[in-house]
DOLOMAR-968677 format. One record per residue (C-alpha): y, z, x. Coordinates in steps of 0.5 Angstrom, whole numbers, padded with zeros to 4 digits, always signed. Each point is the difference from the previous one (the first is absolute). Layout:
<rs>
YZX;...
</rs>
This chain:
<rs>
+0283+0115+0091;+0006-0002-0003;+0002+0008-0001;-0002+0002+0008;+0004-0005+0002;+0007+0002-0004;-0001+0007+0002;+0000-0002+0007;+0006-0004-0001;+0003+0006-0003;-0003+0005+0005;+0004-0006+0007;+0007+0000-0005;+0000+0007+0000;-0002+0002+0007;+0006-0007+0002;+0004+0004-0005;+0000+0007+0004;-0001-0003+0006;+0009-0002-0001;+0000+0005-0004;-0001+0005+0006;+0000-0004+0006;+0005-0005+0004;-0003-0006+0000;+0003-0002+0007;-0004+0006+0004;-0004+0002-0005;+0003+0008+0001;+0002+0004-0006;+0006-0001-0003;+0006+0005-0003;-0004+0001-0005;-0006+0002+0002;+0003+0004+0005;+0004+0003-0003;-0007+0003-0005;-0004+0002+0007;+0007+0004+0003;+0000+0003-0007;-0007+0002+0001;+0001+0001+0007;+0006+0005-0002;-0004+0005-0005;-0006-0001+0006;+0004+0004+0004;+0003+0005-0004;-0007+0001-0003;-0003+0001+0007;+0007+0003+0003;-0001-0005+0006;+0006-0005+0002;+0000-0008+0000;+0004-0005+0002;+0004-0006-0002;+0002-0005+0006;+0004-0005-0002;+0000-0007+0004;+0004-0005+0001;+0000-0006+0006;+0007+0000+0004;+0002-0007+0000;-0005-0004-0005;+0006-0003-0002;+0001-0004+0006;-0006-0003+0000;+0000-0002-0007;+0006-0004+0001;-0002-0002+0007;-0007-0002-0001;+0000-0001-0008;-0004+0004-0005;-0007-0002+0001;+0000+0004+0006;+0004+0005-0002;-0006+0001-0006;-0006-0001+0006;+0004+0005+0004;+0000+0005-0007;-0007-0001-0001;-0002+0002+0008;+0005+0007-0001;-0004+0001-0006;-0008-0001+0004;+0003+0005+0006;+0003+0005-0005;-0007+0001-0003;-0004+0000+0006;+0006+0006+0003;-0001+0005-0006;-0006+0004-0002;-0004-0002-0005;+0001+0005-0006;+0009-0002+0002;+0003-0005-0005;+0004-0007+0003;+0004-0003-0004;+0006-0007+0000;+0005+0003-0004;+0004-0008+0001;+0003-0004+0004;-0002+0003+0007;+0000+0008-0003;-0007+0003+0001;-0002+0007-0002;-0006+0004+0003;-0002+0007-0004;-0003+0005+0004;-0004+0005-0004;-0003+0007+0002;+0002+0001+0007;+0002+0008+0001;+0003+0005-0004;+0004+0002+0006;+0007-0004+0000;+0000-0002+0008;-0007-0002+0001;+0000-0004-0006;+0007-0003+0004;-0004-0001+0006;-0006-0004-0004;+0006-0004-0003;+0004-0001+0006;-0007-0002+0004;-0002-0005-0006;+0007-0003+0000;-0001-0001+0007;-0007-0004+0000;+0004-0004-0004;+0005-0001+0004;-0004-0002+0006;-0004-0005-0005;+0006-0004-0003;+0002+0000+0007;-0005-0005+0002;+0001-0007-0001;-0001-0004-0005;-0004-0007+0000;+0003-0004-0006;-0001-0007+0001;-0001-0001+0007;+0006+0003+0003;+0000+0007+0001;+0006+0005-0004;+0001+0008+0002;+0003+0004-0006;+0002+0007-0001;+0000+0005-0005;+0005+0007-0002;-0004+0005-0003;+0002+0005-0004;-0003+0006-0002;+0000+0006-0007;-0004+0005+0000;-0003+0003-0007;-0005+0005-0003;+0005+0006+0002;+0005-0001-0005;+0001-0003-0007;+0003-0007+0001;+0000-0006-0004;-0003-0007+0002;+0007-0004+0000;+0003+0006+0004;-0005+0000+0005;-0001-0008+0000;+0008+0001+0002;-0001+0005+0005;-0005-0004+0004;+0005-0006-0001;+0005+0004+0002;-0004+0003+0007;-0001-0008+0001;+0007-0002+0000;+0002+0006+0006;-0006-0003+0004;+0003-0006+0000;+0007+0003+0001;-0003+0004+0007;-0002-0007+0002;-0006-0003-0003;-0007-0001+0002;-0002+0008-0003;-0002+0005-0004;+0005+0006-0003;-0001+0005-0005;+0005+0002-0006;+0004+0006-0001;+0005+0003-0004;+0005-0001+0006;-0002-0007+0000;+0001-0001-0009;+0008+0004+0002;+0002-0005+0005;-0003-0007-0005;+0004+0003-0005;+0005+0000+0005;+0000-0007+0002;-0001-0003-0007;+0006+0004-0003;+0003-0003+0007;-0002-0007-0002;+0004+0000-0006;+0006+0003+0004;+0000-0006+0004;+0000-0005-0007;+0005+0004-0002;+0004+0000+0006;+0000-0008+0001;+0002-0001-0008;+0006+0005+0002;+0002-0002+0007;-0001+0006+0004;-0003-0004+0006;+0006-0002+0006;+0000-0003+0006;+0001+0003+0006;+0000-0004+0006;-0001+0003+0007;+0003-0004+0006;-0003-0004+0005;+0003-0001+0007;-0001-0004+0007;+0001+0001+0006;+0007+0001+0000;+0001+0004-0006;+0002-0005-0005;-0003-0001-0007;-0005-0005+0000;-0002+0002-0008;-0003+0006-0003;-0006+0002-0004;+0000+0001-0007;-0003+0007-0002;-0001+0001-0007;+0003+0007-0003;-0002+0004-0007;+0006+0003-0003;-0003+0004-0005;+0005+0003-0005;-0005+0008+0001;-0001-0001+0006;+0004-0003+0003;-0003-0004+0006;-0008-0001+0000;-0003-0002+0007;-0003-0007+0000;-0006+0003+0002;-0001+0003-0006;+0001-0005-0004;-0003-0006+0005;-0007+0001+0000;+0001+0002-0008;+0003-0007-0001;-0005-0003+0004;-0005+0003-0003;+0001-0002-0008;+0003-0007+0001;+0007+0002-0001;+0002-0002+0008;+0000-0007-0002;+0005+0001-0006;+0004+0004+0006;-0002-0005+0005;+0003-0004-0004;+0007+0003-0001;+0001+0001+0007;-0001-0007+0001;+0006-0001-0004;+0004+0005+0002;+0000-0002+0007;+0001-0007-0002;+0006+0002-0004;+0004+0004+0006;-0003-0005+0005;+0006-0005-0005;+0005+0007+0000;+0000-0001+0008;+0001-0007+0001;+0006+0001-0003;+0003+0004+0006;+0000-0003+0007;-0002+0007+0003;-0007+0000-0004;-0001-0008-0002;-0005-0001+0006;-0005+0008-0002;-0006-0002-0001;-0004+0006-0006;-0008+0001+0002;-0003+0003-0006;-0007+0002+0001;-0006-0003-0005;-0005+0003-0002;-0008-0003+0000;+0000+0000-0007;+0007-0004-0001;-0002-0004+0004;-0007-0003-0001;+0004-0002-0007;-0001-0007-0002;+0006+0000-0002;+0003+0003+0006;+0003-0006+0004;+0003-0003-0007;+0003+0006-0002;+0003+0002+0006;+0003-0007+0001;+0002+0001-0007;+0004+0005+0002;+0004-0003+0006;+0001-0005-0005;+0003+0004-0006;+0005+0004+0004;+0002-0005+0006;-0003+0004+0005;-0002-0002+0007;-0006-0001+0002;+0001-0001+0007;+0003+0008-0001;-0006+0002-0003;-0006+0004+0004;-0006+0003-0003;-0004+0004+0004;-0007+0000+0000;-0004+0007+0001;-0008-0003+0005;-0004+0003-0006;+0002-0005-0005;-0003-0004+0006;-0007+0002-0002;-0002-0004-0007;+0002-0007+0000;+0004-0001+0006;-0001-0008-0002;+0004+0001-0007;+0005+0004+0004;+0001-0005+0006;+0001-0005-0006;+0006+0003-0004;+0003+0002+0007;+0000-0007+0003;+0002-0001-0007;+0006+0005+0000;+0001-0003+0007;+0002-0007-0001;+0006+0003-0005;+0002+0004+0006;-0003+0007-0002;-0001+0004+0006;-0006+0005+0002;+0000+0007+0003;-0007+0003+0001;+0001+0008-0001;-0003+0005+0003;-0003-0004+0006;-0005+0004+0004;-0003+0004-0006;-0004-0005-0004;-0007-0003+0002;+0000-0007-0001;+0007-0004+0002;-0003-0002+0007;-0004-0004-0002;+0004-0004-0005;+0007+0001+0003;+0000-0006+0004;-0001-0005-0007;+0006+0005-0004;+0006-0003-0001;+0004+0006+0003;+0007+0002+0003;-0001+0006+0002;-0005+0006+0002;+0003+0007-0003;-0002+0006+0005;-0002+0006-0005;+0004+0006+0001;-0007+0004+0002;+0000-0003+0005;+0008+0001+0002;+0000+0007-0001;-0003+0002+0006;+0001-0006+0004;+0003+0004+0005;-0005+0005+0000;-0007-0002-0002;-0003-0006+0006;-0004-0002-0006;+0006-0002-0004;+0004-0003+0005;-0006-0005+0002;-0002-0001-0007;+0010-0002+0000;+0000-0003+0005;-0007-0005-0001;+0003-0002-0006;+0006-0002+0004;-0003-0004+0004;-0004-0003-0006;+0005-0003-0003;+0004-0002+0006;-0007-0004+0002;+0001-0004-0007;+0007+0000-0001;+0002+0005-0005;+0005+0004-0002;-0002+0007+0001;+0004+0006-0004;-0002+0009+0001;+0001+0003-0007;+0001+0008+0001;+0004+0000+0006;+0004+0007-0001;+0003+0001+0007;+0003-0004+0006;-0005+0001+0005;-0006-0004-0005;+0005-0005-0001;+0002+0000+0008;-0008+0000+0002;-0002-0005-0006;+0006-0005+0003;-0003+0001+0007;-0006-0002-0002;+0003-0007-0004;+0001+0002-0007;+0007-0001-0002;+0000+0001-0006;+0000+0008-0004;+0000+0003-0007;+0000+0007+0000;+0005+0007-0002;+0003-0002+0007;+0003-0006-0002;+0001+0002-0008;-0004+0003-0006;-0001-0003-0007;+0006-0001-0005;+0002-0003-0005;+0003-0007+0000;+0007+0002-0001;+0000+0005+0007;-0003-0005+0005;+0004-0003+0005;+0005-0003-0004;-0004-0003-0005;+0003-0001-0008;
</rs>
């Protein structure tokens, strides 16, 4: 009896032993290892067969947000809620896995011999997925909505190694975030060139915050009668074989990687340092500097202490410091960024609501944002003297901001019939070439 009952016990440490061995403990999904033993087999299958197969790799949009906002409990419910529909999704002979965190694979074997049919049934399971991660999720009694990327690699037509092809997938995931999220992309060599070029790009930049390659240009800003009110800070690449790199090449790069808060960071101070430079004159003691923040930088913690850090160390006014929000950041959290702008506020910061108008959310949370001033976006300027829908889109956000009391400014005026109709219709302040294109500190007005 004895000898049964130690075989048992041996047979239940054994299966408990292979279970974490081979499965993630949190949805009971294959992990890395046992994937990576089915995509093998998976690989020789469709070479042997001379079929094609697909890897999907996905990955929830914004996981994070909900980690932080509602703990981990509920992150770890809603991992195991994607796993559940993850397998209901796909075909009973394709493989779901949890590669960690909130990273799944999904290993679809056997599909067909011809390359754009087997993307056809790719694409359509993807988009099953989709459309099932897209419904909401229960967790707990509240109701939450996520979204997925999705990249997808083909294999079986060519020899291609487990690691290369993981990286390819990674690679197409990352390219459906970058197209805006919430969808599937597939993986080309185009698309492996082009992320070669944006990690050498993300060293470049490293490089170029240690050197001093980034300048300050500043684009003036002017009122009705023309005079200087302040100025835009605009940050300019001078790279020693380029020459001038486009902020929007290397913007979204930054933003992507992290590195926009070690250059948000630097802006910060710069513009804190020619705020001191010009209150040394009488001509340009009175400028205000906007600067524009990114939703990363500032949904940092430690966002509002080191910016009042900032003014601190250089002897910066505060009152001649304007930063200027984009409505997007106005999505995520908008508690969080009501508080660090009252915060801000108190210490006489003020705040711009950049391009006004093209967002989706800033109506319904304008009225509790502690905001100076509405900014027209340049679409809108451009053809204001020709599109109808334009100029009432212009001359609604006027009135808007007339109605609470705001100061309302138009950015890309370049001709003095907008500016003309923009002060017809009340707005009476103006940024644009019309008025002045960016330069460095030493070129503008009479500036040090």
């Amino acid at each position: 009896m004895s000898t049964l009952t130690d075989i048992t016990e041996r047979k239940e440490n054994e299966a408990r032993i292979n279970n974490l061995a081979f499965f993630d403990p949190l949805t009971q999904l294959p992990n890395r290892r046992l994937l990576q033993d089915r995509l093998e087999h998976a690989i020789a299958a469709s070479t042997r067969k001379q079929t094609l197969g697909a890897l999907l790799f996905i990955d929830l949009d914004d996981f994070k947000t909900l980690n932080d906002n509602r703990g981990h409990h509920i992150g770890d419910l809603l991992l195991v809620a994607v796993a559940n529909r993850l397998r209901m999704a796909v075909r009973a002979q394709d493989t779901v896995a949890r590669l960690g965190g909130d990273e799944f694979l999904v290993v679809l074997e056997d599909l067909t011999p011809n390359h754009d049919q087997a993307a056809a049934i790719a694409q359509q399971i993807a988009e099953t997925i989709l459309e099932s991660l897209n419904e909401a999720y229960n967790l707990e009694g509240q109701d939450y909505f996520s979204t997925p990327s999705i990249g997808i690699s083909l294999f079986g037509d060519r020899l291609v190694h487990i690691d290369e092809l993981l990286k390819q997938a990674d690679q197409a995931m990352y390219h459906a975030k970058a197209e805006g999220r919430n969808t599937c992309r597939f993986f080309d060599p185009e698309m492996q060139a082009h992320t070669a070029q944006r990690f050498a790009l993300q060293h470049e930049i490293r490089e170029a915050l240690i050197q001093h390659q980034f300048q300050l240009f500043y684009q003036p800003q002017v009122d009705y009668t023309g005079a200087v009110i302040g100025a835009e800070a605009l940050i300019r690449w001078f790279h020693p074989q380029r020459g001038m790199v486009s902020p929007l090449e290397f913007i979204p790069i930054a933003e992507e990687s992290g590195l926009i808060l070690q250059l948000g960071n630097w802006i910060v101070e710069e513009a804190c340092h020619q705020l001191v430079r010009w209150s040394q004159h009488p001509v340009t003691r009175e400028l205000v500097i906007s600067i524009n923040v990114s939703a990363r930088q500032f949904q940092q913690a430690q966002f509002v202490m080191q910016l009042l850090t900032a003014l601190q160390r250089t002897g910066a006014n505060p009152h001649c410091l304007k930063l200027e929000l984009t409505e997007s950041m106005l999505v995520q959290n908008p508690q969080d960024i009501i508080a660090k702008m009252d915060e801000l506020k108190n210490h006489g910061i003020k705040f711009s609501l950049d391009d006004f108008g093209t967002g989706y959310s800033s109506l319904a949370y304008l009225k509790r944002l502690p905001i100076n001033e509405l900014k027209i976006d340049k679409s809108f300027v451009n053809d204001v003297l020709v599109d109808s829908n334009d100029a009432a889109i212009a001359r609604m956000i006027i009135r808007l901001a007339q109605s609470m009391e705001l100061r309302v400014i138009a950015e890309g005026v370049e001709t003095k019939a907008q500016r003309d109709w923009l002060e017809a219709q009340g707005c009476l302040h103006y940024q644009g070439y019309y008025f002045g294109k960016p330069v460095a500190a030493a070129e503008f007005g009479n500036s040090p």
